[in-house]
Backbone as CSV, one residue per row, in Angstrom:
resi,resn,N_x,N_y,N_z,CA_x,CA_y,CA_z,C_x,C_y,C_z
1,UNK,24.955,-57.207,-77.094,26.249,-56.616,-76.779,26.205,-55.121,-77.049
2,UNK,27.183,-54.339,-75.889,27.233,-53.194,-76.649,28.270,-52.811,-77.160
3,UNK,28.032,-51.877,-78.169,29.075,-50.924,-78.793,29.990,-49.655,-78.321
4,UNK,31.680,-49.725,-78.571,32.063,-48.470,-78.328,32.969,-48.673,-79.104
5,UNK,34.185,-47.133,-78.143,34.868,-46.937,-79.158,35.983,-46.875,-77.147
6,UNK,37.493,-47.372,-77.836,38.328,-47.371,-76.771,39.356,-45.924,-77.039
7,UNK,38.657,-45.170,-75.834,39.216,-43.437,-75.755,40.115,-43.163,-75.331
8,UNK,40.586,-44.493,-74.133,41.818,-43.879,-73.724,42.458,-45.142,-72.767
9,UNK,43.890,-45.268,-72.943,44.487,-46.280,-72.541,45.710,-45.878,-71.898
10,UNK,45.864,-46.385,-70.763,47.458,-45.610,-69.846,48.641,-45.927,-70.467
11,UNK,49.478,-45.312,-69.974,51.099,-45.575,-70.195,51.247,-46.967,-70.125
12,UNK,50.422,-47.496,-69.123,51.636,-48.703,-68.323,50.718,-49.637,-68.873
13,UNK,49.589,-49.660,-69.043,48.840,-50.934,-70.211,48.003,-51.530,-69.198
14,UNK,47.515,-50.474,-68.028,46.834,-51.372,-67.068,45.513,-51.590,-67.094
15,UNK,44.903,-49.900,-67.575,43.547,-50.223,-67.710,43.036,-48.878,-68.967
16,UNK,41.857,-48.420,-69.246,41.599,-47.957,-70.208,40.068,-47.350,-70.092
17,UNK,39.670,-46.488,-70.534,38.190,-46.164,-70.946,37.626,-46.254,-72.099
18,UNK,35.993,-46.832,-72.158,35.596,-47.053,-73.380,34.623,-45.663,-73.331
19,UNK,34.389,-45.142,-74.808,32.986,-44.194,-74.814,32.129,-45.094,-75.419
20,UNK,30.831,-45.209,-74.763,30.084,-46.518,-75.902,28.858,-45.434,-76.571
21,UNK,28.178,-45.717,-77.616,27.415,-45.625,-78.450,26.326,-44.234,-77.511
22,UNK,26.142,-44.528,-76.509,25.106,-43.706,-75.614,26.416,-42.428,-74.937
23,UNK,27.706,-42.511,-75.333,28.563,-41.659,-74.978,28.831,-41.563,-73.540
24,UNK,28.588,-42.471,-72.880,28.635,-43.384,-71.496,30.213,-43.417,-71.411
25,UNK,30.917,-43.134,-70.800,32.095,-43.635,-70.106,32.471,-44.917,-69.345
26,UNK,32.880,-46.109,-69.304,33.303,-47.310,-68.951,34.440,-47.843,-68.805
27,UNK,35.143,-47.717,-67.610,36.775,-47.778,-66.846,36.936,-49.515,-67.494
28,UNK,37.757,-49.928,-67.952,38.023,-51.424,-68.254,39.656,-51.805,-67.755
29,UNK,40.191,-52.900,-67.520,41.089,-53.402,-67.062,42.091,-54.516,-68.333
30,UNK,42.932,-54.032,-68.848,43.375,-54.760,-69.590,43.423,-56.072,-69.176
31,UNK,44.310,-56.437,-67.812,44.352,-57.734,-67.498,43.120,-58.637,-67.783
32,UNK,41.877,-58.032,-67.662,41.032,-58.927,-67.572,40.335,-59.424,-69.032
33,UNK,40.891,-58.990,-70.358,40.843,-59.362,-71.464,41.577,-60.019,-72.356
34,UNK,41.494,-60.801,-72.855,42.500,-61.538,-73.978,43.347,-60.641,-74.880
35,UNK,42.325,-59.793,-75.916,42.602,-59.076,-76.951,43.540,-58.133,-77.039
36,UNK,44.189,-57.967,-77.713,44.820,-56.466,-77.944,44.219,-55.387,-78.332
37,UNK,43.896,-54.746,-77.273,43.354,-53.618,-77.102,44.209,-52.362,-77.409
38,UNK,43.452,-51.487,-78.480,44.624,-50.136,-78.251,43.420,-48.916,-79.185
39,UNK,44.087,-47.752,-78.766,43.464,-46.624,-78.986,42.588,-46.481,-80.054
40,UNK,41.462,-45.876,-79.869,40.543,-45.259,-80.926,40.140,-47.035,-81.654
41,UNK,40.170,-48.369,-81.393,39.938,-49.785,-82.061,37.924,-49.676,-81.239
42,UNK,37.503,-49.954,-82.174,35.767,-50.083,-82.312,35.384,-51.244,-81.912
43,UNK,34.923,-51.507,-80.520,34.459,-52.759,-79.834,33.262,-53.324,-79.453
44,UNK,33.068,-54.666,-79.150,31.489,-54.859,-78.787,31.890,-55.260,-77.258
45,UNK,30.938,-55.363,-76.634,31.482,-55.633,-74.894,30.010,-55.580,-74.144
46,UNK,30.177,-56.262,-73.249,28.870,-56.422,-72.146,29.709,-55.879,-70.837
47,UNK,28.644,-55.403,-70.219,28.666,-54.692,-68.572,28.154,-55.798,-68.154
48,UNK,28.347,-55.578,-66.933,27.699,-56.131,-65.722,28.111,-55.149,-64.147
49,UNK,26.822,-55.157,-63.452,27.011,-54.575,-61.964,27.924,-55.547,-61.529
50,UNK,28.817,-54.754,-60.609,29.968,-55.987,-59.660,29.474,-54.451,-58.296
51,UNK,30.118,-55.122,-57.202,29.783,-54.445,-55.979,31.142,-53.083,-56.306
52,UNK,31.762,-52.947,-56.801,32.489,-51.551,-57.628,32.351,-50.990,-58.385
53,UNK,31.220,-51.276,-59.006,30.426,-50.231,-59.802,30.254,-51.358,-61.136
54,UNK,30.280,-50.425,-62.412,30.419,-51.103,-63.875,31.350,-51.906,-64.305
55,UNK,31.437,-53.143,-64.552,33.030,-54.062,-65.246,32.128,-53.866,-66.785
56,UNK,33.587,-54.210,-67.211,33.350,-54.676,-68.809,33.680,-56.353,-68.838
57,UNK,32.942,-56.572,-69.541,33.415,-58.141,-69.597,32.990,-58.643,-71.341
58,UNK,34.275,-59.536,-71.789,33.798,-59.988,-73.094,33.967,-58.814,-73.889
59,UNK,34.994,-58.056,-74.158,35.379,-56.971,-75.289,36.115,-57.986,-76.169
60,UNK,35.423,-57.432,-77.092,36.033,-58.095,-78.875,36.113,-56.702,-79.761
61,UNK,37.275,-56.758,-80.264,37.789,-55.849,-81.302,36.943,-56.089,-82.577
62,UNK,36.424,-55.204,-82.693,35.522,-55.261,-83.478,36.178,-54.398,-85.346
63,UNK,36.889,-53.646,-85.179,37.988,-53.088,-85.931,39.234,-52.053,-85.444
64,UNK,40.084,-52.102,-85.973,41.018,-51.082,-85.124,41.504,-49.977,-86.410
65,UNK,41.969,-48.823,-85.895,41.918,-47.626,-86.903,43.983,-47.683,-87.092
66,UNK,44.297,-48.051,-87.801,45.572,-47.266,-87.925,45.794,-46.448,-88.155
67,UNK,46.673,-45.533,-87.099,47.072,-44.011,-87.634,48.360,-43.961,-88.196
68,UNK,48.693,-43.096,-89.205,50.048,-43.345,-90.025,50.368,-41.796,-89.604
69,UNK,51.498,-41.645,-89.535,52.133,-40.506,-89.091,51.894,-39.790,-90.529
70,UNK,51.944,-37.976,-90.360,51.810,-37.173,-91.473,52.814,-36.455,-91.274
């Protein structure tokens, strides 16, 4: 599996980018995951080629960072 980190997630909760470990960029689709996914949370996840380029498939929250307001 690989490792990242989830960089960025839309308004509307549709889809999101991971940066993984090689600092690779990877477009992901909320719908297509179970988990609660949310900003800056440290994940493991497998790619696979689909005829649209890179999917993510199988993201598991691996830890998530809470930020507390200052």
């Amino acid at each position: 599996m690989r490792k990242g980190t989830i960089c960025y997630v839309d308004q509307n909760g549709v889809h999101g980018i991971i940066k993984d470990e090689n600092e690779q960029k990877i477009q992901f689709f909320l719908m297509d995951h179970q988990e609660e996914i949310r900003l800056n949370d440290k994940i493991s996840f497998e790619i696979e080629l689909t005829a649209k380029g890179l999917a993510t498939t199988k993201i598991h929250v691996v830890s998530t960072i809470e930020l507390t307001p200052q």
